[in-house]
TISEMI-498728 format. One record per residue (C-alpha): residue in three letters; x, y, z. Coordinates in Angstrom, 3 decimals. Each point is the difference from the previous one (the first is absolute). Example, Ala and Ser with C-alpha at 12.3 -4.5 7.8 and 13.67 -1.06 7.14 Angstrom:
residues 2
zado type:ALA	east:12.300	north:-4.500	up:7.800
zado type:SER	east:1.370	north:3.440	up:-0.660
end
This chain:
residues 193
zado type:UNK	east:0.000	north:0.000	up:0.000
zado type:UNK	east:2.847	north:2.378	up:1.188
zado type:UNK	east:2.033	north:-0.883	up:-3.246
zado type:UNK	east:-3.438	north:0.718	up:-2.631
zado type:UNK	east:-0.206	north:3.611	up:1.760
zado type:UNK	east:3.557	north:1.240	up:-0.179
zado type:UNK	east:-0.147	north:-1.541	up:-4.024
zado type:UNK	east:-3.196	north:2.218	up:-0.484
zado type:UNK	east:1.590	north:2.907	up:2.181
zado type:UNK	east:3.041	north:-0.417	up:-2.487
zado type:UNK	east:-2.051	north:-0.250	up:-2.919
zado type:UNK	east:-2.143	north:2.907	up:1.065
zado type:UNK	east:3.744	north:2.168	up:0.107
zado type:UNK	east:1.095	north:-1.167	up:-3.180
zado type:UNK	east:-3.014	north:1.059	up:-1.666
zado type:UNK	east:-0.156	north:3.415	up:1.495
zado type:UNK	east:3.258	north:0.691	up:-0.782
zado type:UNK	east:0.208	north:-1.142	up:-3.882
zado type:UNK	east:-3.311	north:2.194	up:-0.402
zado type:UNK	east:1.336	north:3.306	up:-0.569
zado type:UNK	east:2.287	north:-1.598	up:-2.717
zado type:UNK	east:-1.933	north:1.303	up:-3.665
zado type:UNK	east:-0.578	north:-3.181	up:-1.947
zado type:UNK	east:2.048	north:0.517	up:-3.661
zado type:UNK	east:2.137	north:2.912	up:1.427
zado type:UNK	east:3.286	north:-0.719	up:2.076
zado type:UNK	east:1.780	north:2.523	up:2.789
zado type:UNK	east:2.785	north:2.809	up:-1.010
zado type:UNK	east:2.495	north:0.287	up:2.885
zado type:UNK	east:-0.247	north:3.007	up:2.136
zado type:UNK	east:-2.888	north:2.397	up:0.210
zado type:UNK	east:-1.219	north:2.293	up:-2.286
zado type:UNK	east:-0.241	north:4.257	up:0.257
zado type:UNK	east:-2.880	north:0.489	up:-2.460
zado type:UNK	east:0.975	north:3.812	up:-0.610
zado type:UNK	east:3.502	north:-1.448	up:-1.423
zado type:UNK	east:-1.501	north:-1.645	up:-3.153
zado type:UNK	east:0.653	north:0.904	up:-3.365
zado type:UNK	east:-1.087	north:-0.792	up:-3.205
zado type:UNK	east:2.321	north:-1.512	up:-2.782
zado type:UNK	east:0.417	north:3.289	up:-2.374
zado type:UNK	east:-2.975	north:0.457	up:-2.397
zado type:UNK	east:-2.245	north:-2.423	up:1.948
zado type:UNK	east:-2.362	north:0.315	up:3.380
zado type:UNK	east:0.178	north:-1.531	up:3.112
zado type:UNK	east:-2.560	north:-1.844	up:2.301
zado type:UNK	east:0.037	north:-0.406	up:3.227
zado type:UNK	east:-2.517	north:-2.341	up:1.410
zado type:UNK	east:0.030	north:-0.181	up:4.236
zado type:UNK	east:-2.605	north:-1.347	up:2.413
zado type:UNK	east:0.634	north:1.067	up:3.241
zado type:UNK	east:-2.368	north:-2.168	up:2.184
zado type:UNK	east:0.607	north:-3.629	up:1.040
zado type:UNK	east:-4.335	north:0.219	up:0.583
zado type:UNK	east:-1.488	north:-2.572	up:-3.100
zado type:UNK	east:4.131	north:-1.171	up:0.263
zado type:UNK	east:-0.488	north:-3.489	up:-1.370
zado type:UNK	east:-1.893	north:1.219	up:-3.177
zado type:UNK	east:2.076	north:0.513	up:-3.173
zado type:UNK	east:-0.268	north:3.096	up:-2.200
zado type:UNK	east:0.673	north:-0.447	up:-3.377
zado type:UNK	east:0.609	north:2.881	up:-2.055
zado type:UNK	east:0.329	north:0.662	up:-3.814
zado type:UNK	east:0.649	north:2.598	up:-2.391
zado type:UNK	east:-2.670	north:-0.313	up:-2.278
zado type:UNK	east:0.128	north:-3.971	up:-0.945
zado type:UNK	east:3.382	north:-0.280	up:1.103
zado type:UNK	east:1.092	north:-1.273	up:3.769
zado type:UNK	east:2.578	north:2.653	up:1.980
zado type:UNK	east:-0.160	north:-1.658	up:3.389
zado type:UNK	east:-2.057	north:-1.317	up:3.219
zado type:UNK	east:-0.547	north:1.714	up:3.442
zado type:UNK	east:-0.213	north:-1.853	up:2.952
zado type:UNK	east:-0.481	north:1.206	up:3.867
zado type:UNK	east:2.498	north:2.847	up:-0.001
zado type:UNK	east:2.685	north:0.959	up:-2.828
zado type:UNK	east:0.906	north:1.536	up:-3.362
zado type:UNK	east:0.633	north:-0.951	up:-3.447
zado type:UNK	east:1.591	north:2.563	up:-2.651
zado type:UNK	east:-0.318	north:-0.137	up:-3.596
zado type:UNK	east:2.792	north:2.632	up:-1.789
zado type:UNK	east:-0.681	north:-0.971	up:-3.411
zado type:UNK	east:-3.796	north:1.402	up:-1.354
zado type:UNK	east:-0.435	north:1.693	up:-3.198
zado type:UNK	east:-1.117	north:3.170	up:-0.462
zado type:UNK	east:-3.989	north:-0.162	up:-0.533
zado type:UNK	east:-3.799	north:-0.438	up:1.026
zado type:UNK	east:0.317	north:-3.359	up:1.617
zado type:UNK	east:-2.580	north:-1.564	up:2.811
zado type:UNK	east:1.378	north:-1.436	up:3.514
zado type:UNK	east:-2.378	north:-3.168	up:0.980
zado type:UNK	east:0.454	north:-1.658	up:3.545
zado type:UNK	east:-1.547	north:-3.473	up:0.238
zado type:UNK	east:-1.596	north:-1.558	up:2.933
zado type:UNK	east:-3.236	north:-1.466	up:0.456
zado type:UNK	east:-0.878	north:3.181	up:-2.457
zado type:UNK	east:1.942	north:2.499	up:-2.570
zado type:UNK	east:0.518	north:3.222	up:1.474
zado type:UNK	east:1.383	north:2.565	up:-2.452
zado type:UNK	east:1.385	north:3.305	up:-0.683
zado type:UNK	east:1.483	north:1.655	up:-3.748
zado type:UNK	east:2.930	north:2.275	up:0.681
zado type:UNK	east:1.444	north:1.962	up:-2.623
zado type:UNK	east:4.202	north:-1.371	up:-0.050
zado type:UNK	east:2.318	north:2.775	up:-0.933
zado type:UNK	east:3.834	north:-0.455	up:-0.360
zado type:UNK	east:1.921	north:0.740	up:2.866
zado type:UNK	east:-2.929	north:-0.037	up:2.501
zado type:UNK	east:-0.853	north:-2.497	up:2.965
zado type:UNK	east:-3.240	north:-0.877	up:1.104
zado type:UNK	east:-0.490	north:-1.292	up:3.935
zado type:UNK	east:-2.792	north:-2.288	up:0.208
zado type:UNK	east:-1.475	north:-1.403	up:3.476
zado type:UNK	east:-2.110	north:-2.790	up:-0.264
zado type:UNK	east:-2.424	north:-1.059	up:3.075
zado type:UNK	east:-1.720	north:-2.568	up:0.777
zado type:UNK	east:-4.000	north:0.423	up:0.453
zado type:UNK	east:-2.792	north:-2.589	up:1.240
zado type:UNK	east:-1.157	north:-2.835	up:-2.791
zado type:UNK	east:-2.355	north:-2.934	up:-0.290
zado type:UNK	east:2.597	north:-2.679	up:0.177
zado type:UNK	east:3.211	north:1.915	up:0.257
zado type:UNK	east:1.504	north:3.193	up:0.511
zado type:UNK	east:-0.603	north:2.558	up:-2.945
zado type:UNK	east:2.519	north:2.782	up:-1.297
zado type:UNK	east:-0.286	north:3.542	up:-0.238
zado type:UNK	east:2.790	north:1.818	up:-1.358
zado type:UNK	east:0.480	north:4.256	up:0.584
zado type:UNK	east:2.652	north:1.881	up:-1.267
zado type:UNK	east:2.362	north:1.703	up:2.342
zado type:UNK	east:2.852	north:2.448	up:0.375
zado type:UNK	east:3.368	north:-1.473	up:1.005
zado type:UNK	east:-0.172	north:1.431	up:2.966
zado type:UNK	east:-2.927	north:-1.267	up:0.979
zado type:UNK	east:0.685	north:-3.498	up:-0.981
zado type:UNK	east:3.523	north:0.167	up:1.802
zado type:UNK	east:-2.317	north:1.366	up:3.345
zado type:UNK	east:-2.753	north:-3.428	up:-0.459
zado type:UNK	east:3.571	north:-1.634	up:-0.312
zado type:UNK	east:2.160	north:0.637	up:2.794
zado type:UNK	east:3.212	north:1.476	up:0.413
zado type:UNK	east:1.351	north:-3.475	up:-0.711
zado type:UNK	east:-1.048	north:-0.090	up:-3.353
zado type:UNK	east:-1.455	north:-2.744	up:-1.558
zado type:UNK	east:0.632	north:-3.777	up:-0.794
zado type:UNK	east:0.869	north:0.399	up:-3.823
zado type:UNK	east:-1.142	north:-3.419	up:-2.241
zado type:UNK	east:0.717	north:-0.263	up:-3.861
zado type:UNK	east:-1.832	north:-2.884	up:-2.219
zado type:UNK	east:1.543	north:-3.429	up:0.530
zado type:UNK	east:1.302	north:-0.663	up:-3.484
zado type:UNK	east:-0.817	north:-3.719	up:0.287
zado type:UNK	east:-3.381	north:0.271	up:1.302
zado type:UNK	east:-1.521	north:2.836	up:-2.071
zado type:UNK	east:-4.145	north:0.300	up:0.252
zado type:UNK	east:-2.097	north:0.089	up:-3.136
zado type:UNK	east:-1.105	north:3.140	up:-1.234
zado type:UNK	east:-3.831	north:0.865	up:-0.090
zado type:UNK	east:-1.947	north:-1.139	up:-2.641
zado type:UNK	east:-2.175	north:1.694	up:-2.354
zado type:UNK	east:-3.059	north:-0.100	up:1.949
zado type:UNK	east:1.250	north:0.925	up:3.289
zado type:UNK	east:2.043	north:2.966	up:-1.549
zado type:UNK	east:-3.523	north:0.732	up:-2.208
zado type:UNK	east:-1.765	north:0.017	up:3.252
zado type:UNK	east:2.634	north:1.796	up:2.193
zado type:UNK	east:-0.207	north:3.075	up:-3.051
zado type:UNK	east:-3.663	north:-0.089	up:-0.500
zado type:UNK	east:-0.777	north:0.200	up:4.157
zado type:UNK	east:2.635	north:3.432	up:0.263
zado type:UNK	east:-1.541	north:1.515	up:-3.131
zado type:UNK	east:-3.558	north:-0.237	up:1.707
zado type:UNK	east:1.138	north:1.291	up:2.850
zado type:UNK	east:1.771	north:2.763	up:-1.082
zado type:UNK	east:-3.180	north:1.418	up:-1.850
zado type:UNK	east:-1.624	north:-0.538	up:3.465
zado type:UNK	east:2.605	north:2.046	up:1.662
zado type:UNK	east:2.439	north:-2.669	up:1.398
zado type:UNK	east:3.759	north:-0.137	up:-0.129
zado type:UNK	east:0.417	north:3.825	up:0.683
zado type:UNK	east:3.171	north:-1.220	up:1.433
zado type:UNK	east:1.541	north:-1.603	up:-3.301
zado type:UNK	east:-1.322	north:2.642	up:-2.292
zado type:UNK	east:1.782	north:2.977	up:1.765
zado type:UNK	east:2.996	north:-1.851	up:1.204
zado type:UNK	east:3.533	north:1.324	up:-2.362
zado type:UNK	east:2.793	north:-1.732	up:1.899
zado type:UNK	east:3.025	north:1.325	up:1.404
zado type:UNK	east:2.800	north:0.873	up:-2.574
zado type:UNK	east:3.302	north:-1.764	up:0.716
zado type:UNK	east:2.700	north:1.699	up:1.051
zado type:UNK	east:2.629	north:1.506	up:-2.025
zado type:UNK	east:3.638	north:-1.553	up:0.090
end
């Protein structure tokens, strides 16, 4: 009896502590300053953060339009330093598609908090766009736990109908006066070298 508890105590720890591990992305060493990102020259950068460890065991999946860019889970950051230039939609992918459209320009970076929000089955995403400053305040003086995509275990990209769906939901709900947030949000320029 004493021997089945401490297995399921053990179990229990193991468990917890593998769950803030994103599925499909592996961790960078060290931790992250978000307000020290830069784009590669010509292109954008993304920074996606989620600064809660509440809905912690729920992964995020995000995409520019059709094509995956990373997965949030509990607390910490992905970057992406390589967008072109353009119109392009951001979809996060839980139990639902949440979306936003942000205009890329060159040389720009765009801070992106996603956070988790009450579903049916599972924890759904909503995703606001932030200043660097106020992501590096949700954040923590430590910075945060930096992942990139595990090159041997990337995750399919969306298919047509969830990206149809994801585009058709946002453009209903922007003529109903949603996604203020997206629509006026410009990015912060890089800095110069």
């Amino acid at each position: 009896m004493r021997g089945s508890i401490y297995g399921f105590l053990l179990a229990s720890v193991m468990l917890l502590s593998t769950a803030c591990s994103p599925g499909h992305m592996v961790k960078k060493d060290g931790r992250l300053d978000i307000r020290t990102v830069a784009p590669e020259p010509g292109k954008a950068a993304l920074v996606i953060a989620r600064t809660t460890s509440f809905g912690g065991a729920i992964n995020f999946f995000t995409y520019i339009d059709r094509k995956f860019i990373g997965v949030t889970r509990g607390q910490g950051c992905f970057v992406k330093k390589d967008i072109e230039p353009g119109l392009q939609y951001l979809i996060a992918r839980t139990e639902s598609l949440e979306t936003g459209k942000l205009q890329f320009e060159p040389d720009t970076i765009y801070y992106v908090q996603q956070s988790p929000r009450m579903g049916w089955w599972v924890a759904r995403v909503t995703m606001t766009p932030v200043s660097p400053d106020h992501l590096a305040e949700e954040i923590g003086e430590n910075g945060c736990e930096e992942y990139e995509i595990d090159k041997k275990d990337i995750a399919e990209d969306l298919t047509d109908h969830e990206y149809n769906e994801a585009v058709t939901d946002y453009e209903r709900e922007i003529t109903e006066g949603f996604h203020k947030e997206f629509t006026d949000y410009k990015g912060f320029k890089a800095p110069q070298k």
